[in-house]
Every structure is written in C-alpha cells, then in structure tokens.
C-alpha positions in Angstrom: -55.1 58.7 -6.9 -52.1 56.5 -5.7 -51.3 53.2 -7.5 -52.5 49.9 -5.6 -49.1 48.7 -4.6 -50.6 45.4 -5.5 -50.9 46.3 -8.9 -47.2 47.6 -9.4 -44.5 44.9 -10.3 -41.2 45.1 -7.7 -38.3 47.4 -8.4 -40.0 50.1 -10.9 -40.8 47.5 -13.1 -43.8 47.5 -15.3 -47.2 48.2 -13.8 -49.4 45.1 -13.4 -53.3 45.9 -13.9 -54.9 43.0 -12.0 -59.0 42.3 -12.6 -60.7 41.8 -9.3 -60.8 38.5 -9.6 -56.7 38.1 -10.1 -56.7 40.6 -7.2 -58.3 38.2 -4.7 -56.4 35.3 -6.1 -52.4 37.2 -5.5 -54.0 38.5 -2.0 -54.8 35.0 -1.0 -51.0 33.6 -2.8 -49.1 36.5 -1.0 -50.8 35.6 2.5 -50.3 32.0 3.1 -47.7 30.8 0.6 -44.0 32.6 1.4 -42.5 33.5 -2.1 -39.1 30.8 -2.4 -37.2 29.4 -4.9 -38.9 26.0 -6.1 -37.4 22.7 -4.6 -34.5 20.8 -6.4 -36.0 18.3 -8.9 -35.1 14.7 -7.6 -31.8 13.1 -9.2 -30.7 9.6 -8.7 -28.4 8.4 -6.4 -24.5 9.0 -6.3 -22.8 6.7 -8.2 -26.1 5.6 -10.4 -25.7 6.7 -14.2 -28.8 8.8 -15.1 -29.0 7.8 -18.8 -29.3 4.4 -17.1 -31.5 5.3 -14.4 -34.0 6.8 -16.4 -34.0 4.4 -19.6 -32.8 1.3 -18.3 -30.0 -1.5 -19.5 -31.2 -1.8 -23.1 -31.0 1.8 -23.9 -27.4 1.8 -22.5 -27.1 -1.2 -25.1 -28.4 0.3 -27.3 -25.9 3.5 -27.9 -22.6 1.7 -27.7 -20.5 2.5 -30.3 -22.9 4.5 -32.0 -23.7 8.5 -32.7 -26.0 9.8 -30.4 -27.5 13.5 -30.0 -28.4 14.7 -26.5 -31.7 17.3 -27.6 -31.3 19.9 -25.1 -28.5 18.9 -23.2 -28.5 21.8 -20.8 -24.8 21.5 -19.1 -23.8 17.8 -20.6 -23.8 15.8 -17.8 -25.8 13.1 -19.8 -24.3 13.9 -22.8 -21.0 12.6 -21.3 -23.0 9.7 -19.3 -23.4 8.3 -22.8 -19.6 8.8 -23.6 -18.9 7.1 -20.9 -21.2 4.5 -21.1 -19.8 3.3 -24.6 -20.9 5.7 -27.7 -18.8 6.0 -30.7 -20.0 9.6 -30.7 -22.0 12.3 -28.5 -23.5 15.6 -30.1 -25.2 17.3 -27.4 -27.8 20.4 -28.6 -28.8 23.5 -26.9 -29.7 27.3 -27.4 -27.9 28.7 -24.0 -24.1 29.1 -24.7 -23.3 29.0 -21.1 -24.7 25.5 -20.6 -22.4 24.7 -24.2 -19.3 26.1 -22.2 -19.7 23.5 -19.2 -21.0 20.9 -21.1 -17.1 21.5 -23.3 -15.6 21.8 -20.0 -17.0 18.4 -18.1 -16.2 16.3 -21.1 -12.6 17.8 -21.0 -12.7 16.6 -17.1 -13.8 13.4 -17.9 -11.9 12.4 -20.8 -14.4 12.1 -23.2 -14.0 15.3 -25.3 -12.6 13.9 -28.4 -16.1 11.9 -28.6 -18.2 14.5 -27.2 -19.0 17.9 -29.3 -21.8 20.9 -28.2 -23.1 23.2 -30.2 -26.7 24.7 -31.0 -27.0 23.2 -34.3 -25.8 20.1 -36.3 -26.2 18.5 -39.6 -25.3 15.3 -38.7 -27.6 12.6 -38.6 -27.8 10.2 -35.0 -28.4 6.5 -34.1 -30.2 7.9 -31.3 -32.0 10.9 -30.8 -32.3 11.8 -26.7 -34.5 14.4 -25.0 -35.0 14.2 -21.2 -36.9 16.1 -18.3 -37.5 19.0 -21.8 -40.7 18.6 -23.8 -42.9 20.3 -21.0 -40.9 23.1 -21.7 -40.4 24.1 -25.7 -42.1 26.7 -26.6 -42.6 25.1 -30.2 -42.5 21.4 -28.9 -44.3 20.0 -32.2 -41.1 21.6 -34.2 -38.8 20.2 -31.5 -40.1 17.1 -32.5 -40.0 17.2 -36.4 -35.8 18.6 -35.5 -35.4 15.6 -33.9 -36.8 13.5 -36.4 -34.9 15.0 -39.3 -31.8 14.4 -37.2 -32.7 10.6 -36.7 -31.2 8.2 -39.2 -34.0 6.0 -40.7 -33.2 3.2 -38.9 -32.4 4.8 -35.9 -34.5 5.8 -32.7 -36.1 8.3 -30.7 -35.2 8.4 -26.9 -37.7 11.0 -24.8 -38.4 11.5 -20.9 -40.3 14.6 -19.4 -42.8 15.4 -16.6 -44.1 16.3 -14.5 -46.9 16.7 -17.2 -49.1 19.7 -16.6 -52.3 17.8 -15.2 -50.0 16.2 -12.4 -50.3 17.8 -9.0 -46.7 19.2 -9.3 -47.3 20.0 -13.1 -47.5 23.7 -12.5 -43.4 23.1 -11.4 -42.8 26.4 -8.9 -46.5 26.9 -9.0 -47.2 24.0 -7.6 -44.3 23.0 -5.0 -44.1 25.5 -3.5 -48.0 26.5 -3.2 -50.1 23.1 -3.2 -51.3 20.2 -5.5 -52.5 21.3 -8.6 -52.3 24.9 -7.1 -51.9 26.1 -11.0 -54.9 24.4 -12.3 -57.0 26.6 -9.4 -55.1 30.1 -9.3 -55.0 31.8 -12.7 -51.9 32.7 -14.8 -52.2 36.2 -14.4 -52.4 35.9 -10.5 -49.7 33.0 -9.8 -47.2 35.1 -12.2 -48.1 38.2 -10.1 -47.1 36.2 -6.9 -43.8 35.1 -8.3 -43.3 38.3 -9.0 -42.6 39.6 -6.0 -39.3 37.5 -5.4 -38.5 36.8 -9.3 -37.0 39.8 -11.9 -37.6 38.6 -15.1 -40.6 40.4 -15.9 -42.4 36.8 -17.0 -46.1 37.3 -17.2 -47.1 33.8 -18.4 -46.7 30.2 -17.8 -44.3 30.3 -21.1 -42.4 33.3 -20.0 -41.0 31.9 -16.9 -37.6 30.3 -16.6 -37.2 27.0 -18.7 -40.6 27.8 -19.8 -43.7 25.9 -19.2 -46.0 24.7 -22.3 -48.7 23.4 -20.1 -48.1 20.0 -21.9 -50.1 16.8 -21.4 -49.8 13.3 -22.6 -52.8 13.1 -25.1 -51.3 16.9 -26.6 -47.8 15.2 -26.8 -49.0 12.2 -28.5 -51.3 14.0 -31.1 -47.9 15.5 -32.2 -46.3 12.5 -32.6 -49.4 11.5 -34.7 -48.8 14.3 -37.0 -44.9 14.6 -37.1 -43.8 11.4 -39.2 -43.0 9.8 -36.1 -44.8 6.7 -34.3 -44.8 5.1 -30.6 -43.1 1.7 -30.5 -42.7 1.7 -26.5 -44.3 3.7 -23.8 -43.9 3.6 -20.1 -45.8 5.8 -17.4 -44.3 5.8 -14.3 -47.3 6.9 -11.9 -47.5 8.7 -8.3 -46.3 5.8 -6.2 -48.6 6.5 -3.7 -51.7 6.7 -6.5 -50.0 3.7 -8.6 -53.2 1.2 -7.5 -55.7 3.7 -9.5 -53.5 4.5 -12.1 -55.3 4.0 -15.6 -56.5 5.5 -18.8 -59.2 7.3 -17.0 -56.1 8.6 -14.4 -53.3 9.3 -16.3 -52.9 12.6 -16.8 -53.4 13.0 -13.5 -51.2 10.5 -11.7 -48.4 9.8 -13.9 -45.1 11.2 -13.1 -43.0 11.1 -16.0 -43.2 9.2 -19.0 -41.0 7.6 -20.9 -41.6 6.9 -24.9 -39.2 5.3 -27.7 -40.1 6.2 -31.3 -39.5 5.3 -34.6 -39.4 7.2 -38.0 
C-alpha cells in the first residue's frame, strides 16, 4: 500500500507516523491556516535605545562605568547599547558564532570595540548580568540561571526580560501568530510540528526542536527556579495585554501578561 502523503515529511525527509487524532488536527492546520514565516517580534522605535526601552532610566544608571555581560546576546546590538550608554566594560555571551561575528563587527562600526568583547564563554565576573526576550527559549533554563549567577559579582545584579510566556495567547510564538490565540495550547505538538513542516526543513519534531527553541515556560515554572538557584526576586514588573490590563491579576497572569521583567539578587 502507498504511504499517506500526509504522513511523509517534505523533500524525502523522514516519515512522519501520525495517530488519528494528530491526523485530524494537521488536516484541519493545513486547510485554513497558510504555512508562513511567523511575524517580526515588535522592536521600539527608531532612535529609542532598547536597553532603555525595556528596563527603564535606572538600569541605564545603573551600568555606567561598570562590567556588564549581555546572556545571550544573539548579534550585539544591546550589547553595544550598553557601550554606548556608558559601561566601563561589555561581555556579551552566546553559543552561535555567526551572531559572535556581527556582534565583533557592529561594535567595530560603532566605536565601542575596545569596551565590547563576544565570545561563548567567560570567566569574568559582571556588575550586571543581562538576559532579554531568552529564557522562554533555553533548553536547560534552570542551568542558564545558576551560569548567570556564578557570573554575578556578589554585590552585583541580575537583569532578565522574556515573553511571550507559554500560557499567553501568542506563547506558542509561530504556533500561535500565525494560526490563532493560544492555537498551541489546543493543537498537539505532534500535529502543529507536522504543519510547520511542510514550509520549514529542519526536521524539528517538538516544541524544543524548533528554531530558538521553545521551553513552554511560565511564570510560576521560572520563579520556582529562581527559588532553587541561589538567587532571589528584589523587583518584578508584568507588563499585561493592554487590551486585558483591567483583569490582569494573580488569578490572570499567566494568561495576560506579555513580558515580564525581574531584577535579582545573589
């Protein structure tokens, strides 16, 4: 008998063995949602400083003349917003080399490279410890977080931004843009990757798998690992839907917060 071509992945890849159930699900996906690229995450405006935008005028206070590390700095356009912005010195982290070799080559645009340096690892120790838009996507986030702690001084502080956390209705990222609201807390993993599958190559079959990864992480999960990782909250701000903001609360915010913002302490 002939393979379901529902079943097959694109381009002679790996066969995909879908339960009924899945089955449905990707029939239903590859029906009404065209396959796309997901939509551009919103940046500030031109001319606004993220680091600024995102933390406000007392973190920017905060870094001058002081070492900071940038945890996952990706291509090290913040990393040389806080160069800019005043610190002493800027150590920006991160696993992909390619995002190293822009990172090297925007400081080098914008003066800064004598402050700036990228590289995967370090064994300096910072002022201020940075991560932004990351933690729903480690893999190991509670090991992300004992890193960064070992790479704060004592005194010093931790700096972290990310969403949209997974119970949001754009948590699922691509799953969810480009589909509906919390379209990745209805379909199943099994059937969503299937559906990306047919206009994505890289042979991701979970959540985790996908580009940047997604850990499915949540704001009670994130805060139990602070709990156990030698770290405590001194601030936290949740920025909600702005739409939903008048029934944002404990009981909704999981559900309606957009991004949220925390500063800790060792």
């Amino acid at each position: 008998m002939a393979a379901n071509p529902e079943d097959l992945r694109p381009a002679g890849s790996h066969e995909w063995k879908l339960g009924l159930w899945d089955r449905l699900q990707y029939r239903l996906l590859k029906r009404f949602w065209h396959n796309q690229e997901s939509a551009d995450t919103p940046r500030p405006p031109a001319g606004v400083v993220r680091v600024r935008a995102l933390f406000g005028d007392e973190f920017v206070e905060s870094i001058r003349g002081k070492t900071v590390i940038d945890f996952g700095c990706g291509s090290g356009a913040d990393a040389v917003d806080l160069a800019l912005e005043g610190a002493a010195r800027v150590i920006g982290l991160d696993i992909q080399e390619k995002g190293l070799e822009n990172a090297r080559k925007l400081a080098a645009q914008k003066g800064v490279a004598a402050i700036c340096e990228f590289a995967g690892t370090t064994g300096a120790q910072a002022d201020i410890v940075m991560s932004v838009d990351a933690f729903e996507h480690f893999m190991q986030p509670l090991e992300v977080l004992q890193s960064m702690r070992k790479l704060c001084r004592p005194d010093g502080r931790i700096w972290i931004q990310f969403g949209y956390t997974w119970l949001h209705p754009f948590g699922g990222h691509l799953f969810s843009f480009n589909i509906f609201p919390w379209a990745h807390l209805v379909f199943s993993e099994t059937a969503l990757c299937r559906w990306r599958a047919d206009f994505k190559t890289d042979g991701a079959r979970r959540f985790g798998e996908v580009e940047g990864g997604l850990n499915q992480m949540t704001l009670a999960r994130f805060e139990r690992m602070v709990a156990s990782s030698g770290v405590t909250i001194e601030q936290v701000q949740e920025v909600p839907i702005r739409a939903a903001r008048r029934f944002h609360c404990r009981l909704t915010r999981e559900f309606l917060t957009t991004v949220v913002r925390y500063r800790l302490k060792p």
